[in-house]
Backbone bond lengths (Angstrom), bond angles and torsions (degrees), N, CA, C in turn:
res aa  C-N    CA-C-N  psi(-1)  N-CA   C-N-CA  omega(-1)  CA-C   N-CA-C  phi
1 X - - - 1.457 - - 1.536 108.59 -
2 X 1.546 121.85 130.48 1.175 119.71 -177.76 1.630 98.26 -71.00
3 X 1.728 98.28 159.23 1.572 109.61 165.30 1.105 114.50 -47.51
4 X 1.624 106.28 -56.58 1.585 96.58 -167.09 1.899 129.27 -49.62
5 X 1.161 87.78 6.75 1.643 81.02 -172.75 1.583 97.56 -136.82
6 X 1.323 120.06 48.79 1.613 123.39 -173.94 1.568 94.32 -141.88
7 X 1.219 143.75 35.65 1.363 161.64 175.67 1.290 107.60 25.70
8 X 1.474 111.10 27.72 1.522 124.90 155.67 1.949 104.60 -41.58
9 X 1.105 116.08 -22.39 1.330 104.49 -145.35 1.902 81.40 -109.23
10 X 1.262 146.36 -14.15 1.238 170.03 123.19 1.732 96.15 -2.04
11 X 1.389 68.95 -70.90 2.310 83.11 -170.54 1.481 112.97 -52.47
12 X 1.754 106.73 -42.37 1.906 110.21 -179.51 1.249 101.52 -57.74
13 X 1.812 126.94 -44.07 1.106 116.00 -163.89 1.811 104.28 -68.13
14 X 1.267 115.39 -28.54 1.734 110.81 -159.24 1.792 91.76 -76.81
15 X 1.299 133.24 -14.50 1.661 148.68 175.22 1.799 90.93 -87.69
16 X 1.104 124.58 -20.14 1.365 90.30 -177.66 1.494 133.63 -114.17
17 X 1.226 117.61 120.28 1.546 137.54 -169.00 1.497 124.77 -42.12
18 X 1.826 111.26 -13.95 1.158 110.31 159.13 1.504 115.89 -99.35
19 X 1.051 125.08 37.83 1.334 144.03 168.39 1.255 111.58 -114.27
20 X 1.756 127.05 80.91 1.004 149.14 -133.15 1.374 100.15 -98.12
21 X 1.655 137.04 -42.11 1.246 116.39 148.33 1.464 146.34 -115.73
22 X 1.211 93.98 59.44 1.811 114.87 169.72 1.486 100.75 -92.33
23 X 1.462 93.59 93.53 1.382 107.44 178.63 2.146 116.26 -88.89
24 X 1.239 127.13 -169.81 1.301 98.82 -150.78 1.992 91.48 -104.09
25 X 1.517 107.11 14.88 1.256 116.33 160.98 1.317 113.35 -89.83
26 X 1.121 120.43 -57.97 1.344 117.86 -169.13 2.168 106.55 -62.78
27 X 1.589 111.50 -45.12 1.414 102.72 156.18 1.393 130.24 -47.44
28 X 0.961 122.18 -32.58 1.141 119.90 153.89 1.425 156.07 -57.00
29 X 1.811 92.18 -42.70 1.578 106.71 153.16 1.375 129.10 -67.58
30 X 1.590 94.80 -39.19 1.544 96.83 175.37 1.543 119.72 -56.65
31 X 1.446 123.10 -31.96 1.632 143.59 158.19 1.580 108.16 -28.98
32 X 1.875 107.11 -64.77 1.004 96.95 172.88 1.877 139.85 -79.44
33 X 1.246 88.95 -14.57 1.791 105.94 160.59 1.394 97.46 -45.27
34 X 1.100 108.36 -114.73 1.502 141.32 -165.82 1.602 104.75 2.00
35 X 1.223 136.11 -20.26 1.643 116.04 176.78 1.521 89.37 -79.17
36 X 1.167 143.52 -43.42 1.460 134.50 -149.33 1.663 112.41 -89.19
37 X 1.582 115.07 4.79 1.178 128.85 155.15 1.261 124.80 -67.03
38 X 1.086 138.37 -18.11 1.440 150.54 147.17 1.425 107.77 -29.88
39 X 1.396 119.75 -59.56 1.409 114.71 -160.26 1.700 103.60 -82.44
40 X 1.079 108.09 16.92 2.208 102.44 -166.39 1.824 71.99 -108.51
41 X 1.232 130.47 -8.31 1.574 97.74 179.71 1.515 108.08 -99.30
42 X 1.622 109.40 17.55 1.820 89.86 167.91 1.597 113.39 -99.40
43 X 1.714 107.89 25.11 1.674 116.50 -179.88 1.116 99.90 -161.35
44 X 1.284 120.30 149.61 1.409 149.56 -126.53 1.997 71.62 -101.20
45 X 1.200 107.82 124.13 1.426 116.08 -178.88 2.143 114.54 -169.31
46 X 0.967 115.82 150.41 0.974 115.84 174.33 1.719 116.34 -146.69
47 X 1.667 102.25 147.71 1.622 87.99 -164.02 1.880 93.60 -117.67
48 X 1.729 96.30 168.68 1.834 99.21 -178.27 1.549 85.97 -161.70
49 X 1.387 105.42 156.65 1.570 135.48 -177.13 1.939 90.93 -108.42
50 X 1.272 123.30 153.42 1.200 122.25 -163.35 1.921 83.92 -153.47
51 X 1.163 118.16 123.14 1.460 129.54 150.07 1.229 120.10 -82.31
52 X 1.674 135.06 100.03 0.678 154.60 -179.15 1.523 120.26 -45.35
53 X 1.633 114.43 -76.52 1.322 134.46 164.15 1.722 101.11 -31.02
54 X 1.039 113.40 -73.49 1.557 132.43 -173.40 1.462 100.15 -56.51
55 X 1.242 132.50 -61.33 1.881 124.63 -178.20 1.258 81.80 92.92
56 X 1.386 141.23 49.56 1.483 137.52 143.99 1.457 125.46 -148.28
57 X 1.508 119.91 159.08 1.235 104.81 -171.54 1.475 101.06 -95.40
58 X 1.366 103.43 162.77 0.936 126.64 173.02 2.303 118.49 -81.03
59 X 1.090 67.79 -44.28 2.053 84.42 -176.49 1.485 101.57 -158.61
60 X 1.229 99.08 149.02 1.574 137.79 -163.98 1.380 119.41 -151.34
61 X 1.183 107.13 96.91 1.739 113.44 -156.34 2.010 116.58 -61.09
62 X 0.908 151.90 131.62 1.452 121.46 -172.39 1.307 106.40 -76.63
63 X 1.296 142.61 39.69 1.180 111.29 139.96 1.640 146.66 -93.45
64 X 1.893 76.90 12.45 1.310 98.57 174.80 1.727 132.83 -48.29
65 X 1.810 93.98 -27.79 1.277 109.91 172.07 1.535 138.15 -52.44
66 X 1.881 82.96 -38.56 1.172 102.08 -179.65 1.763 133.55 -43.11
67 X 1.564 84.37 -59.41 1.152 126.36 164.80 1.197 142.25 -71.30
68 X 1.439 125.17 -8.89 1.315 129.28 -174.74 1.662 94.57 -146.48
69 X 1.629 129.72 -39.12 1.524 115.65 162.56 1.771 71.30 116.15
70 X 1.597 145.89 -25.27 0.988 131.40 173.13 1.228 145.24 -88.45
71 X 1.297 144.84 76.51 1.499 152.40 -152.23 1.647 112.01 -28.18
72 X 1.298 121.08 145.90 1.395 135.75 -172.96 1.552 78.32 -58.19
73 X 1.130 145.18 -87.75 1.457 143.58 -146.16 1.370 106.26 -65.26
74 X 1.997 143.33 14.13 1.004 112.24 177.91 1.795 83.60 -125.80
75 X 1.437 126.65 17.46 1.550 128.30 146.34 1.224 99.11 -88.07
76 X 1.418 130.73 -49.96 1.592 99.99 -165.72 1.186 123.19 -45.86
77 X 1.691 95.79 -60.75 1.821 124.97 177.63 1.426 113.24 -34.23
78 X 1.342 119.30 -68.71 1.472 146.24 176.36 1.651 106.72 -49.74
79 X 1.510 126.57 -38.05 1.542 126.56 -171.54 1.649 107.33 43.97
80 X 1.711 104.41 176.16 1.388 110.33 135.48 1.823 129.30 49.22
81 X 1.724 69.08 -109.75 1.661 96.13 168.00 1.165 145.44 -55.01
82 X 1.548 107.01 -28.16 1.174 109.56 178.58 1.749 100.57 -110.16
83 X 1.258 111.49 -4.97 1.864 94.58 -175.44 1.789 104.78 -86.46
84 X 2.001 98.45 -4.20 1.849 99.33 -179.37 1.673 94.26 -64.81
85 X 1.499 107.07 -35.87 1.493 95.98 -159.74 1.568 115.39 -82.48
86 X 1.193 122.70 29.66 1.480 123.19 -165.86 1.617 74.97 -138.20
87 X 1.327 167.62 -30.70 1.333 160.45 150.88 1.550 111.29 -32.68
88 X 1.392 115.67 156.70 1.051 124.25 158.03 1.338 105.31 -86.69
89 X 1.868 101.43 130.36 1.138 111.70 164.27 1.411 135.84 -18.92
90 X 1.379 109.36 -72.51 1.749 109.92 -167.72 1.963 91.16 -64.47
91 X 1.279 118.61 -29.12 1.521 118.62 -166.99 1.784 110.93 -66.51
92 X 1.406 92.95 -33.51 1.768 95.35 166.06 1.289 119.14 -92.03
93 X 1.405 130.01 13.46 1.517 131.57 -179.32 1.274 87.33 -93.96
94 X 1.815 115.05 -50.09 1.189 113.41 -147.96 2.028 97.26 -75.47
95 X 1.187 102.79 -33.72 1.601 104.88 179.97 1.534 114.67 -55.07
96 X 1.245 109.16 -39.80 1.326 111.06 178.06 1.681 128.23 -71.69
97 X 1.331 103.64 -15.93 1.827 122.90 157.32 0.984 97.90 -70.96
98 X 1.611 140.99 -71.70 1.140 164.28 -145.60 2.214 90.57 -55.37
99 X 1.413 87.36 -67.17 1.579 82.51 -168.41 1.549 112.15 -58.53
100 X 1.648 115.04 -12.76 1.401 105.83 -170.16 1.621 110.05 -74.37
101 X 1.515 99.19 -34.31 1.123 112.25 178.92 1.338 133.83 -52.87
102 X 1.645 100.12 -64.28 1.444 107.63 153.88 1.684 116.80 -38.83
103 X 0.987 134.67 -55.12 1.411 142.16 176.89 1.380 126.69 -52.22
104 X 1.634 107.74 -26.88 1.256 124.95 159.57 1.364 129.26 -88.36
105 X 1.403 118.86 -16.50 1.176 107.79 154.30 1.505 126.38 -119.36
106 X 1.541 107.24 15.53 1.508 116.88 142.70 1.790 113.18 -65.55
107 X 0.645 144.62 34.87 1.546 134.52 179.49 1.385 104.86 -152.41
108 X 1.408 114.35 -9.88 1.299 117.73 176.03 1.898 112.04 -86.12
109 X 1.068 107.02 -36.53 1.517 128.96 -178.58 1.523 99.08 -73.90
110 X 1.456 103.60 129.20 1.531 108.32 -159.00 1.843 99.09 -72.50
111 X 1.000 118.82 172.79 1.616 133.25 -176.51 1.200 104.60 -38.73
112 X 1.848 111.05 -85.42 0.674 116.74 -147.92 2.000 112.35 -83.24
113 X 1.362 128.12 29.39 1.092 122.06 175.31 1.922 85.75 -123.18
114 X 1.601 117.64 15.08 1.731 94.74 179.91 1.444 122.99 -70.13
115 X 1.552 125.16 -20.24 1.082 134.62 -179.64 1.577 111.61 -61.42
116 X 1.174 128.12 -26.95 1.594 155.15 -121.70 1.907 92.36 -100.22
117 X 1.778 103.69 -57.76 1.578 103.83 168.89 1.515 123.92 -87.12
118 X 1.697 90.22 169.36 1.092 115.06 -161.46 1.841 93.28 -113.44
119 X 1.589 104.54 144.85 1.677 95.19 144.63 1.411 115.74 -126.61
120 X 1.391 104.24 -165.81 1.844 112.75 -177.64 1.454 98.58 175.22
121 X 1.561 85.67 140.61 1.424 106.62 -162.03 1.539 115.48 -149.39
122 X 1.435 147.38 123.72 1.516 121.22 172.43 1.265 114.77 -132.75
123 X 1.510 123.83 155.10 1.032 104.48 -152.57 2.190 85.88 -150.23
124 X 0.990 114.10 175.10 1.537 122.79 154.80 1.157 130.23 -85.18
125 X 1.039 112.91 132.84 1.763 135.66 -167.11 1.331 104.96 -117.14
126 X 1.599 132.89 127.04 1.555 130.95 162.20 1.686 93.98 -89.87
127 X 1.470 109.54 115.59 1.321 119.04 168.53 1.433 101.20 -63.55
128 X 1.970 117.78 156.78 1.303 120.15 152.95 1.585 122.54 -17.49
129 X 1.012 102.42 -81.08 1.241 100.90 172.45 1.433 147.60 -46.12
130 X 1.141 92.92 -1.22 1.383 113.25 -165.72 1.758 139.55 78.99
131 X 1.241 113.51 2.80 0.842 144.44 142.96 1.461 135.31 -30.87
132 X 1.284 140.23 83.91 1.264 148.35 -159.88 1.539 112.86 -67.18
133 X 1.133 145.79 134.97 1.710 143.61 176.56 1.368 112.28 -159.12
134 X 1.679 118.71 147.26 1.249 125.61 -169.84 2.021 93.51 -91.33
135 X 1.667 91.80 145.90 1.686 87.41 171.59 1.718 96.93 -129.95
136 X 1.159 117.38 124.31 1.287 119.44 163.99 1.513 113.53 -74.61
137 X 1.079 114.89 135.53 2.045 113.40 171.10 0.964 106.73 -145.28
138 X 1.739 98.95 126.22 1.422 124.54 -168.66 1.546 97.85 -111.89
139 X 1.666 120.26 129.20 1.854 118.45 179.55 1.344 89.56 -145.17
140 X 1.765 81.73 167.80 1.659 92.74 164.69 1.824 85.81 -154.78
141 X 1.375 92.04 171.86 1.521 121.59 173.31 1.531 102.86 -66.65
142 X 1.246 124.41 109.48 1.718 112.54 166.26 1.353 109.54 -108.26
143 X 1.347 122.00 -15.33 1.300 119.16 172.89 1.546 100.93 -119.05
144 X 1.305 104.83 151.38 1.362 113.58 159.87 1.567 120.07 -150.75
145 X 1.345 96.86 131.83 1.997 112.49 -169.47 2.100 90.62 -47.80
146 X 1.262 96.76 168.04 1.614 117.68 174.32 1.737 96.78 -78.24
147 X 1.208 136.30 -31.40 1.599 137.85 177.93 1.647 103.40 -78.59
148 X 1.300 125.60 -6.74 1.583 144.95 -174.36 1.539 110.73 45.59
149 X 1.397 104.27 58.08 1.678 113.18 143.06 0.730 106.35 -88.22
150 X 1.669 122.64 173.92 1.588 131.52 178.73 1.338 110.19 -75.51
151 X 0.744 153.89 168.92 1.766 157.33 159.32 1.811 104.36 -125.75
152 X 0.892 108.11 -47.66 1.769 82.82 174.80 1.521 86.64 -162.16
């Protein structure tokens, strides 16, 4: 298996200093992640860190390319805004309920068990090419602010 796809490149980012909130929890968790990344390479999958506060990601693994025909650097660049417009319509109406929801009953769940869930969600993607595909996305909260929003 080449490096590039063994999230060797995961770890430079959790070492690197312009990575403004990789705090020395979340390096840490990510420490303990990383053996169970092994098993996301027997399916077509790609992983990203998302700053919450900020509405941008942080990292976007390249195998995003693979899979969607769009380079890790044209989600970062693009955020948000531009990955609504590569969705199917009704699929980003419905995401955007979807996140309220989640959000509403994230705040209900006391602090200190927020790390604890999981979500999942899937939705349609127009590949580069034009090409239509379902993406399942599975997250959780790994950071969370001291006021207990999510942080990434």
């Amino acid at each position: 298996m080449s490096n590039k796809y063994t999230l060797s490149y995961f770890k430079e980012i959790a070492g690197n200093p312009d990575v403004h909130l990789l705090s020395k929890d979340l390096k840490e968790t990510i420490e303990q992640i990383l053996p169970s990344f092994d098993r996301l390479y027997t399916c077509a999958s790609f992983f990203f860190v998302f700053d919450f506060p900020r509405m941008e990601y942080l990292f976007v693994g390249e195998s995003v390319k693979e899979i969607t025909g769009y380079s890790a650097k044209q989600w970062i660049d693009g955020g948000i805004d531009w990955i609504i417009t590569i969705l199917y319509e009704e699929d980003a109406k419905r995401l955007i309920k979807l996140h309220a929801a989640l959000f509403d009953f994230y705040y209900t769940v006391p602090i200190a068990e927020r790390k604890n869930y999981k979500y999942v969600y899937e939705y349609h993607l127009v590949r580069k090419d034009g090409k239509p595909i379902w993406l399942l996305q599975q997250g959780s909260f790994i950071e969370i602010c001291a006021d207990g929003k999510p942080a990434i």
